[in-house]
N, C-alpha and C positions, 0 to 999 in steps of 0.2 A: 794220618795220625789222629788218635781218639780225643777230642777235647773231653775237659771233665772240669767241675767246680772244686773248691778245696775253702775251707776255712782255718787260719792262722790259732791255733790252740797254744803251742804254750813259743816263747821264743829264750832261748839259752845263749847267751857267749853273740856267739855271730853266726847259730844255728836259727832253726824255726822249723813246728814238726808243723805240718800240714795233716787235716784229716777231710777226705771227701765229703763229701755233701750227700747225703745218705746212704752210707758205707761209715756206721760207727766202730769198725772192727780192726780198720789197719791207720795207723799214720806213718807218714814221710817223714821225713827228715834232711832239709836241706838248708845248705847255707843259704845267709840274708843276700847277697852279693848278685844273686839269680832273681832276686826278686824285688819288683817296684819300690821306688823310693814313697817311703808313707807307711811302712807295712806294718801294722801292731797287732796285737793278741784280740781276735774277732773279726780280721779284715777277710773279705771273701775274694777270692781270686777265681781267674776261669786261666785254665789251660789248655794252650793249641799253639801246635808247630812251634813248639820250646820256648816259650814264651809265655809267661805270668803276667794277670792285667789285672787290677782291681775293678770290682762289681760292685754296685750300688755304695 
C-alpha cells in the first residue's frame, strides 16, 4: 500500500477534507472518526496501511 502525506485543510460537522502534500489539485474528504485524536485545521498526517498518524 502507497503511504503519502496529507494536510488537514478545512474540517466540517464531523468531516475533514484532507489535501496531499504536493498535489494542490484534489482533496479528500473524510470523517474525523478515522483520524487521530488532536486533528485541527493545519495538522499534517502521513498515510500507510490505513492508518492516519500525526507528523511533526
Amino acid at each position: 500500500m502507497e503511504s503519502k502525506d496529507y494536510i488537514v485543510t478545512k474540517i466540517e460537522g464531523e468531516y475533514a477534507y484532507l489535501r496531499e502534500i504536493g498535489n494542490d489539485t484534489e482533496e479528500l474528504f473524510i470523517a474525523l472518526y478515522l483520524l487521530p485524536i488532536g486533528v485541527d485545521i493545519g495538522t499534517k498526517l502521513h498515510y500507510e496501511w490505513l492508518t492516519y498518524t500525526i507528523i511533526e
